[in-house]
C-alpha positions as CSV (number, residue, x, y, z in Angstrom):
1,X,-127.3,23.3,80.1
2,X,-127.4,22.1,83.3
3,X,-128.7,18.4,82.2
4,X,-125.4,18.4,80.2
5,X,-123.4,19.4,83.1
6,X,-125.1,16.9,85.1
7,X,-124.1,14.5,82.3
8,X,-120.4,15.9,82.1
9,X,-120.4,15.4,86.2
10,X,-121.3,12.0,86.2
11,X,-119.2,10.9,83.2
12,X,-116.5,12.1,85.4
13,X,-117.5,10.5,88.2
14,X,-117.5,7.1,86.4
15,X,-113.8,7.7,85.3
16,X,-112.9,7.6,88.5
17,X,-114.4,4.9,89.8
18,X,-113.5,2.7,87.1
19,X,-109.4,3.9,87.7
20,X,-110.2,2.9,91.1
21,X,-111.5,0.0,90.6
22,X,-109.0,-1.3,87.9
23,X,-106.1,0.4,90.4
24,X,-107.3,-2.2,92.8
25,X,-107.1,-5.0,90.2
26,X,-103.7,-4.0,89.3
27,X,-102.5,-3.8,92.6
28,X,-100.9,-7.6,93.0
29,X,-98.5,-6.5,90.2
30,X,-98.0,-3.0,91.8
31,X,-97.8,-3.4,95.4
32,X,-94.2,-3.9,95.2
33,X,-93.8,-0.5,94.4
34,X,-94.6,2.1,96.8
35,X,-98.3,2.3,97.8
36,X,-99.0,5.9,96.9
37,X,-100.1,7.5,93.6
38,X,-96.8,9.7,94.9
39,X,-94.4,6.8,94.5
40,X,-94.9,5.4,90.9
41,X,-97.3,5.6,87.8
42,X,-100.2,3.2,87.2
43,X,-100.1,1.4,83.6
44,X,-101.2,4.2,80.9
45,X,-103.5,1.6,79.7
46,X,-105.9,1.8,82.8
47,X,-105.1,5.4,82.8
48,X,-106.7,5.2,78.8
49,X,-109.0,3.2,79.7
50,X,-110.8,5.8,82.1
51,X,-110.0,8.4,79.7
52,X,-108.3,10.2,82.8
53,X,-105.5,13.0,81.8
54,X,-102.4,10.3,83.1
55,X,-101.2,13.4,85.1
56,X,-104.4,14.3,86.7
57,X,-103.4,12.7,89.8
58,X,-102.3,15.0,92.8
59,X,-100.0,13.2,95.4
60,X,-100.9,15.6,98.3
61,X,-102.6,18.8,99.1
62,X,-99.3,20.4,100.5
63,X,-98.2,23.6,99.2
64,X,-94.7,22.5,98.6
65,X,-96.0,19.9,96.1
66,X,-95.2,20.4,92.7
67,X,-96.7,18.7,90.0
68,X,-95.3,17.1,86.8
69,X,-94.7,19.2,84.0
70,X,-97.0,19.8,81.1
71,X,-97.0,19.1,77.7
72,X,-95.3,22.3,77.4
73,X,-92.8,21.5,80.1
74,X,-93.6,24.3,82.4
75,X,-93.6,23.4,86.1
76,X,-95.7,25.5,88.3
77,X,-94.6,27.9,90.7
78,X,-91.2,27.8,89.0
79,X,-90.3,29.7,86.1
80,X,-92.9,30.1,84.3
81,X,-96.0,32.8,84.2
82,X,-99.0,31.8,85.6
83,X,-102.4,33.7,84.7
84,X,-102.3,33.5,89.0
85,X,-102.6,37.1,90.7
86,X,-98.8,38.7,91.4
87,X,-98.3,37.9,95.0
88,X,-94.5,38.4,95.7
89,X,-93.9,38.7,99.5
90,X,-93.7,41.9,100.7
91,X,-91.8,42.4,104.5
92,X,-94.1,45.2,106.6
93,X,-92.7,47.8,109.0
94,X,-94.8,45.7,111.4
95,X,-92.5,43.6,113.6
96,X,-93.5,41.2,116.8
97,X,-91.3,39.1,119.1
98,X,-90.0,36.5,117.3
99,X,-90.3,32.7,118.4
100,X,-86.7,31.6,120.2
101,X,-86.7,28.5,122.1
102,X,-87.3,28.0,125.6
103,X,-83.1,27.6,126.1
104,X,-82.2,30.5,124.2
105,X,-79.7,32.7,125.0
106,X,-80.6,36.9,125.4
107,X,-81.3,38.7,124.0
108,X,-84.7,37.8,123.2
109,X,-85.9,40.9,120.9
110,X,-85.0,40.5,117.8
111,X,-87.0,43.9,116.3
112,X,-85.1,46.7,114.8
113,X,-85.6,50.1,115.8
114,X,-88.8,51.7,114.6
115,X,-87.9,54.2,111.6
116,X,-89.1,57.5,112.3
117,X,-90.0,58.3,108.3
118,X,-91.5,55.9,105.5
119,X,-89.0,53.2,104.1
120,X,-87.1,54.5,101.2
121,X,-86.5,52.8,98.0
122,X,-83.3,51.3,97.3
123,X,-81.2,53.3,94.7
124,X,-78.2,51.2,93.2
125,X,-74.6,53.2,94.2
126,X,-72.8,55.4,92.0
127,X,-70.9,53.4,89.3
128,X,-68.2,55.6,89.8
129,X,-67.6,54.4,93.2
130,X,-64.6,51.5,94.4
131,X,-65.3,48.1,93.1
132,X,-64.9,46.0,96.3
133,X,-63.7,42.6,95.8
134,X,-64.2,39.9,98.5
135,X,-61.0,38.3,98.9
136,X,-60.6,34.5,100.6
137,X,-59.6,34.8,104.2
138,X,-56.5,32.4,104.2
139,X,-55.1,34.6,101.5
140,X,-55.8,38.5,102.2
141,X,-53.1,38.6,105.2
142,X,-53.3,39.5,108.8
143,X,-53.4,43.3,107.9
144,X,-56.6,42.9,106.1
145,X,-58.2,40.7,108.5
146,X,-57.1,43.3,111.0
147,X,-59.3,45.8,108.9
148,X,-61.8,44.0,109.6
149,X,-61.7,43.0,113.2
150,X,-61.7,47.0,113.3
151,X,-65.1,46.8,112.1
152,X,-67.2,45.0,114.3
153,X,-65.3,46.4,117.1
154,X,-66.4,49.9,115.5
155,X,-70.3,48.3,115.4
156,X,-70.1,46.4,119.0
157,X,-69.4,50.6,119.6
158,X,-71.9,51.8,118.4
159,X,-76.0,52.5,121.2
160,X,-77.5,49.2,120.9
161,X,-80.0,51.5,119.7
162,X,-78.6,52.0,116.4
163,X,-79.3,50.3,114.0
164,X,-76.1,49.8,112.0
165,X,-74.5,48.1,115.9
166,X,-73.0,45.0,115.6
167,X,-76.1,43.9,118.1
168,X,-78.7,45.3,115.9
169,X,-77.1,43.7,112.8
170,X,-77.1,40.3,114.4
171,X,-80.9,40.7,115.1
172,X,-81.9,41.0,111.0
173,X,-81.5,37.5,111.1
174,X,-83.1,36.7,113.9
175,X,-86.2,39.0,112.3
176,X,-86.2,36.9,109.4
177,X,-85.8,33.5,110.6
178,X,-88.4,34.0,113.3
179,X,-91.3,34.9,111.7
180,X,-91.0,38.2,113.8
181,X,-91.2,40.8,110.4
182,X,-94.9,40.6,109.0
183,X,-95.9,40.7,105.5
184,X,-97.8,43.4,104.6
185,X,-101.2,43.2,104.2
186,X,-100.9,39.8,106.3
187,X,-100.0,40.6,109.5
188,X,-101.3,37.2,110.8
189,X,-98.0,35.5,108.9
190,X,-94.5,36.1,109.2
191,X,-91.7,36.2,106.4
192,X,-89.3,33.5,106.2
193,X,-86.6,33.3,104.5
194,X,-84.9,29.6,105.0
195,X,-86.1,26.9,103.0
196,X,-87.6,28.9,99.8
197,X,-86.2,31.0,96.4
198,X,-85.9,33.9,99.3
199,X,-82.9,32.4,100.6
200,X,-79.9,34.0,98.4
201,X,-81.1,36.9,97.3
202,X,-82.1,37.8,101.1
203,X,-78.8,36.9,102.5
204,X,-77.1,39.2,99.2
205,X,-78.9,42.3,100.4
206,X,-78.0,41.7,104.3
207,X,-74.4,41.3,103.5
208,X,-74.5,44.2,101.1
209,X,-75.8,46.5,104.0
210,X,-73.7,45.1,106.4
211,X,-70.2,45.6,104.2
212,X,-71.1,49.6,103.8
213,X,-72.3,49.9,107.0
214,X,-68.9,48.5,108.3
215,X,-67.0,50.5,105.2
216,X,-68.7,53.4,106.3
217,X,-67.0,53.4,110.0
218,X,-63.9,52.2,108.7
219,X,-63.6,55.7,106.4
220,X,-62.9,53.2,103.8
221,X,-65.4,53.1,100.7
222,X,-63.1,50.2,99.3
223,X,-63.5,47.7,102.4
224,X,-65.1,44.5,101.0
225,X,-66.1,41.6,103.3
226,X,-63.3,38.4,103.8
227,X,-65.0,35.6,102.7
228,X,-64.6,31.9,104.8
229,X,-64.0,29.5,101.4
230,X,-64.7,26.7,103.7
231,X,-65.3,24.6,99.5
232,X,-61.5,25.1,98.8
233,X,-58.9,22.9,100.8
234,X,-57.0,25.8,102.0
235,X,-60.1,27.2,103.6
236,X,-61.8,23.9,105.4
237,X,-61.4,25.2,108.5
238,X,-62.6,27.9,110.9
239,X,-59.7,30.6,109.9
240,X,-56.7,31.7,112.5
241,X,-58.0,35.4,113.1
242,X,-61.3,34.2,114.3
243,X,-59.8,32.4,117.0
244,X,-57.3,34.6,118.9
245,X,-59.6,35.3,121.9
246,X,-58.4,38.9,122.5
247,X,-59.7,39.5,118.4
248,X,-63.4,41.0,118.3
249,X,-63.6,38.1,116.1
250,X,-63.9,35.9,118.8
251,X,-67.0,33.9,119.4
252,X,-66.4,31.7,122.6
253,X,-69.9,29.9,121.9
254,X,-68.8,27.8,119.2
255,X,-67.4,24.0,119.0
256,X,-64.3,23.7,121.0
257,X,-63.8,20.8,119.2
258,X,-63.6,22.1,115.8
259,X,-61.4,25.2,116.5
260,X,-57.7,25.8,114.3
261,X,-56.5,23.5,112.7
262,X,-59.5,21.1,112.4
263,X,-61.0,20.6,109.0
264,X,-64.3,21.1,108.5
265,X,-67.2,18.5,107.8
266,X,-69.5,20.0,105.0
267,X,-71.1,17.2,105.5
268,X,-71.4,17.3,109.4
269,X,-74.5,17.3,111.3
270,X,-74.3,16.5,114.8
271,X,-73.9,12.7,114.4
272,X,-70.5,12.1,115.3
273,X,-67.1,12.6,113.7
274,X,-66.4,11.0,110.8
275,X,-63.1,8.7,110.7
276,X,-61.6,9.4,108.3
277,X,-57.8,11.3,107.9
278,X,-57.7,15.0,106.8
279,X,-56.9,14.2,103.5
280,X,-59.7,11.7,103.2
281,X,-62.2,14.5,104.5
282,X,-60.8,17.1,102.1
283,X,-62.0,15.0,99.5
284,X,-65.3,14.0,100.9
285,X,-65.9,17.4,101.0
286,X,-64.9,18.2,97.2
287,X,-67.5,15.5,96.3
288,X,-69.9,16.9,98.6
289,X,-69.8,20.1,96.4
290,X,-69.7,18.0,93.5
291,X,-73.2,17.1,94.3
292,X,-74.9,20.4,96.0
293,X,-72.9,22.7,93.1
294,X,-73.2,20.1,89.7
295,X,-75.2,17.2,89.6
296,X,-78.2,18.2,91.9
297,X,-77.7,21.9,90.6
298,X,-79.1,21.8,87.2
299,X,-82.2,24.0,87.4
300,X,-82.7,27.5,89.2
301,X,-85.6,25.5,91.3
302,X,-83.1,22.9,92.3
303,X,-80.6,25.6,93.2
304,X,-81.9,28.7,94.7
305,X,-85.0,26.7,96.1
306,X,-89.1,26.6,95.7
307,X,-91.6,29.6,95.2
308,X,-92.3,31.2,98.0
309,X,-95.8,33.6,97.8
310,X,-97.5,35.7,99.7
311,X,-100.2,33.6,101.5
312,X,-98.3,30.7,101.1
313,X,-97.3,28.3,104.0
314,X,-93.4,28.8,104.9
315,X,-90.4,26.6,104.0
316,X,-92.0,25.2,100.8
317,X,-88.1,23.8,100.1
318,X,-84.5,24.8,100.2
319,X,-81.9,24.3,97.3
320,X,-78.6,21.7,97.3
321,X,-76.5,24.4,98.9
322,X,-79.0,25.4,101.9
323,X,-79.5,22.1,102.7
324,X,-75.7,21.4,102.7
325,X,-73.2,22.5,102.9
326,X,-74.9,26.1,104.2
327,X,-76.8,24.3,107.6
328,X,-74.3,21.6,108.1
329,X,-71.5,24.5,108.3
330,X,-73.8,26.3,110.9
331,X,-73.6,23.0,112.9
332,X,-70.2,22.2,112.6
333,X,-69.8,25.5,114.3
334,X,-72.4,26.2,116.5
335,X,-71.4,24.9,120.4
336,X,-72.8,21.1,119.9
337,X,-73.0,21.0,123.9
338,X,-75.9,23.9,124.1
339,X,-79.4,22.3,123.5
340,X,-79.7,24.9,120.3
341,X,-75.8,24.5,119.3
342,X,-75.5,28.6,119.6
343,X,-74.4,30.8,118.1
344,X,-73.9,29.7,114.7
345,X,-76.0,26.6,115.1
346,X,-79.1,28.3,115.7
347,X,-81.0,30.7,113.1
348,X,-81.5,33.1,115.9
349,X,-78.6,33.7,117.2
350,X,-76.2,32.9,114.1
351,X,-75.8,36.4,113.3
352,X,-73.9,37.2,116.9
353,X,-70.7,35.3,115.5
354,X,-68.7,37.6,113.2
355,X,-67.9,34.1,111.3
356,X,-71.6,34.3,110.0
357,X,-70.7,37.0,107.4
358,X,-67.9,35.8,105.6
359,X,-69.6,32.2,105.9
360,X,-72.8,33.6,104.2
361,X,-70.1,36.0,101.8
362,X,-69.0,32.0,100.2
363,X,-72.5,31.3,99.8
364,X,-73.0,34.3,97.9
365,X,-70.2,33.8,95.8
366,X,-71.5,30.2,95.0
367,X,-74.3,31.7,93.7
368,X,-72.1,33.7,91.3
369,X,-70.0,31.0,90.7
370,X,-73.4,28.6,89.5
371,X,-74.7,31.4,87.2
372,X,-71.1,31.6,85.3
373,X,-68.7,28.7,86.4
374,X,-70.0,25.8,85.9
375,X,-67.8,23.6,83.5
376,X,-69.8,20.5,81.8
377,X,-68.2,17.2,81.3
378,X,-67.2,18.0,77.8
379,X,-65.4,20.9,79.2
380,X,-67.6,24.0,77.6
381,X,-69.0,26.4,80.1
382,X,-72.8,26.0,82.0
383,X,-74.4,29.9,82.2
384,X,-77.2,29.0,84.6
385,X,-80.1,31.6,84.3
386,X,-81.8,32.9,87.3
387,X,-85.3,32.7,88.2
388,X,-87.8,35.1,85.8
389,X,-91.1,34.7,88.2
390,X,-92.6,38.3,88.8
391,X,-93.3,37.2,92.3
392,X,-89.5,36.5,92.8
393,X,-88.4,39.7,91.7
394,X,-90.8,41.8,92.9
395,X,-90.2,40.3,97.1
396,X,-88.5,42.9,98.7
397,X,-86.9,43.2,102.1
398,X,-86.7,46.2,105.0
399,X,-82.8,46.9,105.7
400,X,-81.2,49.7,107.4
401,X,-78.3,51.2,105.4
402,X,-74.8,52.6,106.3
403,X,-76.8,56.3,107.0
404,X,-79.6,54.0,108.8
405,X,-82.0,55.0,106.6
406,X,-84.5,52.1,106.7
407,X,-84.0,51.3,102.6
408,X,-86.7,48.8,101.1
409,X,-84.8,46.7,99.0
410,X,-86.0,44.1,95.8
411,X,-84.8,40.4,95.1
412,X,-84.3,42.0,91.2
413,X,-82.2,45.0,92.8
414,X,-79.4,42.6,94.2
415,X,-79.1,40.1,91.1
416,X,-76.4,41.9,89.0
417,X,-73.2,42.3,91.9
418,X,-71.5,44.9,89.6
419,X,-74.6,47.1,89.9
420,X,-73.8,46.5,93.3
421,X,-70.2,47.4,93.2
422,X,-68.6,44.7,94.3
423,X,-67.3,41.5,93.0
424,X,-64.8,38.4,94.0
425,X,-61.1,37.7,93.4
426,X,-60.3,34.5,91.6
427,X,-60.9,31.5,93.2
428,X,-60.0,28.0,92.0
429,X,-63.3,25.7,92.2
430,X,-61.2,21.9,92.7
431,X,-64.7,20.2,93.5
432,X,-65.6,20.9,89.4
433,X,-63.1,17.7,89.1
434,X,-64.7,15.8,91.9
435,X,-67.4,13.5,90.8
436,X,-67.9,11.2,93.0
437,X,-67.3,7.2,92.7
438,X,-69.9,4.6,91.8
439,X,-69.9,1.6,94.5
440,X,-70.5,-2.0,92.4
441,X,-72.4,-4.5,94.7
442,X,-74.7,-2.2,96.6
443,X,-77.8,-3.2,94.5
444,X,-78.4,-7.0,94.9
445,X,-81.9,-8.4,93.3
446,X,-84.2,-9.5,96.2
447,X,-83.7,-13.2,96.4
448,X,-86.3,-15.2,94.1
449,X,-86.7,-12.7,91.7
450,X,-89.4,-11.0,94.0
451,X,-89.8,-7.6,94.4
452,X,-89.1,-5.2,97.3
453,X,-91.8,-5.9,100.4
454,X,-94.3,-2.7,99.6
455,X,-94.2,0.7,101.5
456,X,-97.6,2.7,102.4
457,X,-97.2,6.7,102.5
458,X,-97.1,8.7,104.5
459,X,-94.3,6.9,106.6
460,X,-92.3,7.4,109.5
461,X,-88.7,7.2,109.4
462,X,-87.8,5.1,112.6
463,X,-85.9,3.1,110.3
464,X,-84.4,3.0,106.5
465,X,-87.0,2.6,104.5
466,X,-86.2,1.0,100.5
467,X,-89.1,2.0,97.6
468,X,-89.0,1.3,94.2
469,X,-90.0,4.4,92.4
470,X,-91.4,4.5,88.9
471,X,-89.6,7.2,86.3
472,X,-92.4,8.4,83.7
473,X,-91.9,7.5,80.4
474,X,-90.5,11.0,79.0
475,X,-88.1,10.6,81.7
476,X,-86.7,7.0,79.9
477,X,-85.8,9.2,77.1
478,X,-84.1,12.1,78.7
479,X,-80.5,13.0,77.0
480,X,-79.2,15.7,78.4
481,X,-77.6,18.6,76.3
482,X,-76.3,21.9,76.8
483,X,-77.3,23.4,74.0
484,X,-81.4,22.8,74.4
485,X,-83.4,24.2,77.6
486,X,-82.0,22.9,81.1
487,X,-83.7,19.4,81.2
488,X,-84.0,17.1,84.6
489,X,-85.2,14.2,86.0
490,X,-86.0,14.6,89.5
491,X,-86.8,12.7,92.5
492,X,-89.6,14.7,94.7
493,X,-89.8,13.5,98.1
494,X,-93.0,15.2,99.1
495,X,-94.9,16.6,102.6
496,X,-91.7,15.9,104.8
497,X,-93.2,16.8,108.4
498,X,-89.7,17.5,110.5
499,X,-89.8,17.9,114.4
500,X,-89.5,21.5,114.3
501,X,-87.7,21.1,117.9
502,X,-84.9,19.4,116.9
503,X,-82.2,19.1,114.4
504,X,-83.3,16.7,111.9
505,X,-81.2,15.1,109.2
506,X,-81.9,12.1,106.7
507,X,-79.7,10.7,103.4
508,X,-81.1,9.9,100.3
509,X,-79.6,7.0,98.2
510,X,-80.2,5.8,95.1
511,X,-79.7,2.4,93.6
512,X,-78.3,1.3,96.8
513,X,-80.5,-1.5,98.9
514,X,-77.1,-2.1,100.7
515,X,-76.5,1.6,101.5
516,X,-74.5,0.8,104.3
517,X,-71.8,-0.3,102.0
518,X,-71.8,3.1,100.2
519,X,-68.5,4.6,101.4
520,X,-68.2,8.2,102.8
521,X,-69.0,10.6,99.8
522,X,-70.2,7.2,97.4
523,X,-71.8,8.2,94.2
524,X,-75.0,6.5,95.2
525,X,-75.6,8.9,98.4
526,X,-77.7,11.7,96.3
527,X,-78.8,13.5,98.4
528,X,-79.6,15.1,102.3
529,X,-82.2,16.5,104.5
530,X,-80.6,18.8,107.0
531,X,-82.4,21.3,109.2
532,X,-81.9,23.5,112.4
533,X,-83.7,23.7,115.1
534,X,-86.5,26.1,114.7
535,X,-87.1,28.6,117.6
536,X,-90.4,28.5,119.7
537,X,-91.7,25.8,117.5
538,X,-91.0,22.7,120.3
539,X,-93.7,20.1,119.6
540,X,-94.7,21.7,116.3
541,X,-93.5,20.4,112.7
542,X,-91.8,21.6,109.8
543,X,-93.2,20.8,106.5
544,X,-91.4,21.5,103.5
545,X,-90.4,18.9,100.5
546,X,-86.9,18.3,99.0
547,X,-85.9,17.5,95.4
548,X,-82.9,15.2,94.0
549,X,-81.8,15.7,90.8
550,X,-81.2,11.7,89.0
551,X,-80.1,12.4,85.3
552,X,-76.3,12.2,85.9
553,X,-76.4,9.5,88.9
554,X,-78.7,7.2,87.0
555,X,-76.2,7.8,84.0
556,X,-73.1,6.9,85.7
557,X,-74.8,4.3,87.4
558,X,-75.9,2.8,83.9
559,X,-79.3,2.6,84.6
560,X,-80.4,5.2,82.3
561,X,-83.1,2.8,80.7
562,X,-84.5,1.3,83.9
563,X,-88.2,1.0,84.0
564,X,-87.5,2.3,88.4
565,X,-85.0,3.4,90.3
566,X,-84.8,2.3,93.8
567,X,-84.9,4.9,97.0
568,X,-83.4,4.3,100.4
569,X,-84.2,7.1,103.0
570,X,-81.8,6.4,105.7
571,X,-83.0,8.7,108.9
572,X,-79.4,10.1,110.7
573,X,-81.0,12.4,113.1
574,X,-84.1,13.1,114.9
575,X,-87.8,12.1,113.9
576,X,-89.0,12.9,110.5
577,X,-92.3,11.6,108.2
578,X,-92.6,11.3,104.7
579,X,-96.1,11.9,102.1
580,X,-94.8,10.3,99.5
581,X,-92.3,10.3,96.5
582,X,-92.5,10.4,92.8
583,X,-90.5,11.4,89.7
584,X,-90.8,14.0,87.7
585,X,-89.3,15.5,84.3
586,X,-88.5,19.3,84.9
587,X,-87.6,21.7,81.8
588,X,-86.8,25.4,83.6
């Protein structure tokens, strides 16, 4: 027995060397490509000739990795069950100062109050009780914006000690963004819940609290949060009642710049204003939720974001809608003159601006709006199914409720809103109709027929950088259709290491050598990389990994039978470095 494992270990070892070896050989033809096992696939026949599985390949030890999809078209850590042990995380009553930067405003606690008494599970509200709908800001009136003005002056009211105040409220997200709540059984790591699948359905069950708690001091069971609908043209724009100065709606620590009437950038990030008219930006921001809410939406992985275990390292990656337009909206009005663009700028702080909860009540109904209004090109309806991962239902959250009870609460206790008791007034979705342009010219052939100069990984983006990425072969074939599984073909750009002390943004294009020609909002922009700064984490890196999805660009691109599809990574905004990139085909 062992003589044959000897034989089966050497055998292997053999393999390898002779990939290696014909790898080398091959590389005069290859080098053009990307220089990374990452950035394209070697010929099938060396791959046969080793006798090598032609996926076998890793691209990088990072967590946020995610491998090509199996014969079966799972895709790990997604939606599939793994024969893994169930580690969903799970937030501890343990709490420790939180990491805030060394120019952060107080206060600098962001703990709640201990509970006296064990968490208690969360119980779902009678279904007898008011539906509340959420109602759009610029169209509920000045009486019911006036309702709820009432309410955080009713929390500001309230012993900082309590922890329904308006001060204690603010600090739940300062708890979760800064690594200060533990998870149990781990108390040497933090929960986080940016840049993973924890995103929405954390930010559902804060809101949810938050709307009762305020309900409850309003004597009102049928109060339901406003909602900023910064996506629709009548709601680009930080609304009216939040900028009367004598309003507790007030926030004088955001962007005098960008106060009534401006319109908002969805697209902004601390790089300048764009020149363009109003109703040029309107539209650029239609096609910017074209691209977060359509194209790049088409899997739950793509959308709500990347698994996210107990154990695991943090910020494994976001979905289209973090990335933008959720953090370039915190930017746009977060003070750009404070080192950390407080409030709304900075994770740790965002919550002290009353326009943080009917900012986060859009993203929320986004969410609801992907799951059930999606309309394809042919016109028939897209129902996008949500996550069916154990370890993604079973996370759970500590939230105090409108009795401050301290309620333990469950990602699969907030995914039906009815259950919930509340639900949103109709809303027209204009972006459906805004699919961006395609821009002829942008994609010259190198002069002599020769190929793009080759690109090592890991690299540094002091500079654009232009690969030319190899699609798998399954991925040449891809039709897409709404009546099989969800299919994609996506572009991974893998171990991104962002300076964590900085606000860090970087555009992927696609098919585009001459980028720079790409107009504001161009078809051939896929994609961005946007992040905050991260509190206390000055000289330190974040590492996460991003994911475009291609099937629609390369199709109205015509290059749906390319062999590669070229990759610019133009760096906007502070320093970022890249592991590598590769293309996958995703079933979820």
């Amino acid at each position: 027995m062992a003589t044959s494992s000897s034989n089966v270990a050497l055998l292997t070892t053999l393999r390898v060397l002779t990939f290696c070896a014909l790898a080398a050989a091959a590389t005069t033809t290859l080098l053009p490509l990307a220089v990374s096992p990452c950035s394209h696939s070697l010929s099938r026949t060396i791959l046969a000739a080793t006798g090598l599985d032609p996926f076998l390949l890793s691209c990088t030890g990072d967590a946020s990795d995610a491998p090509p999809l199996s014969s079966h078209g799972d895709v790990d850590g997604a939606n599939h069950k793994t024969s893994k042990a169930s580690r969903p995380i799970v937030t501890d009553q343990l709490c420790v100062k939180g990491e805030v930067p060394p120019d952060a405003l107080p206060p600098f606690q962001c703990c709640p109050p201990a509970s006296a008494s064990e968490p208690i599970n969360f119980t779902f509200p009678d279904p007898g009780e008011p539906l509340r709908t959420r109602r759009l800001v610029h169209v509920v009136g000045d009486e019911y914006m006036a309702k709820y003005a009432r309410a955080v002056a009713l929390m500001k009211s309230l012993p900082v000690s309590d922890p329904r105040s308006f001060y204690q409220q603010a600090n739940v997200h300062c708890a979760y963004c800064t690594g200060a709540h533990r998870q149990a059984g781990r108390p040497d790591l933090g929960v986080q819940i940016h840049f993973s699948w924890l995103f929405f359905p954390f930010h559902r069950a804060y809101l949810y609290f938050f709307e009762r708690i305020a309900a409850k001091l309003l004597g009102d069971p049928g109060f339901a949060l406003p909602i900023w609908s910064w996506d629709v043209p009548e709601g680009m724009g930080i609304p009216e009642a939040f900028a009367d100065v004598a309003s507790p709606l007030y926030d004088p620590i955001r962007e005098p710049s960008h106060a009534p009437p401006k319109v908002a950038d969805l697209d902004f990030f601390l790089q300048g204003e764009k020149n363009l008219t109003d109703q040029q930006l309107i539209l650029h921001n239609l096609r910017v939720m074209y691209r977060q809410m359509v194209s790049g939406a088409t899997l739950p992985s793509l959308f709500l974001g990347q698994p996210y275990r107990a154990g695991d390292p943090e910020m494994p990656g976001p979905g289209t809608v973090e990335w933008a337009p959720h953090n370039t909206m915190h930017t746009w009005t977060g003070d750009n003159s404070r080192p950390n663009a407080e409030n709304m700028g900075a994770y740790y702080s965002a919550g002290r601006d009353p326009l943080f909860y009917p900012h986060h009540g859009n993203i929320d109904r986004l969410w609801e709006t992907w799951r059930n209004d999606i309309v394809g090109p042919d016109g028939s309806r897209r129902r996008h199914a949500d996550f069916t991962d154990p370890d993604w239902l079973d996370s759970s959250f500590l939230l105090y409720d409108e009795e401050a009870r301290l309620v333990r609460i469950t990602v699969r206790d907030v995914l039906d809103a009815d259950k919930l008791r509340y639900t949103y007034g109709d809303v027209a979705v204009p972006w459906l109709a805004a699919r961006p342009p395609i821009t002829p010219g942008v994609n010259p052939k190198p002069k002599g027929g020769l190929r793009l100069e080759s690109v090592r990984f890991p690299v540094s983006l002091d500079a654009a950088v232009t690969v030319e990425v190899r699609r798998p072969p399954r991925a040449q074939q891809l039709r897409r259709s709404l009546e099989e599984k969800a299919r994609e073909e996506v572009l991974v750009i893998q171990g991104i290491e962002a300076d964590a002390g900085d606000f860090v943004r970087s555009d992927v294009y696609v098919n585009a050598r001459e980028y720079y020609k790409v107009p504001v909002g161009g078809r051939e922009m896929a994609g961005t990389f946007a992040t905050l700064k991260h509190p206390g984490k000055e000289g330190m890196v974040v590492r996460t990994s991003m994911r475009v999805a291609l099937s629609e660009v390369l199709e109205d691109l015509g290059a749906q039978g390319d062999e590669s599809v070229t990759v610019t990574l133009v760096p906007v905004r502070g320093k970022v470095r890249i592991g590598g990139l590769k293309i996958v085909y995703m079933e979820e």
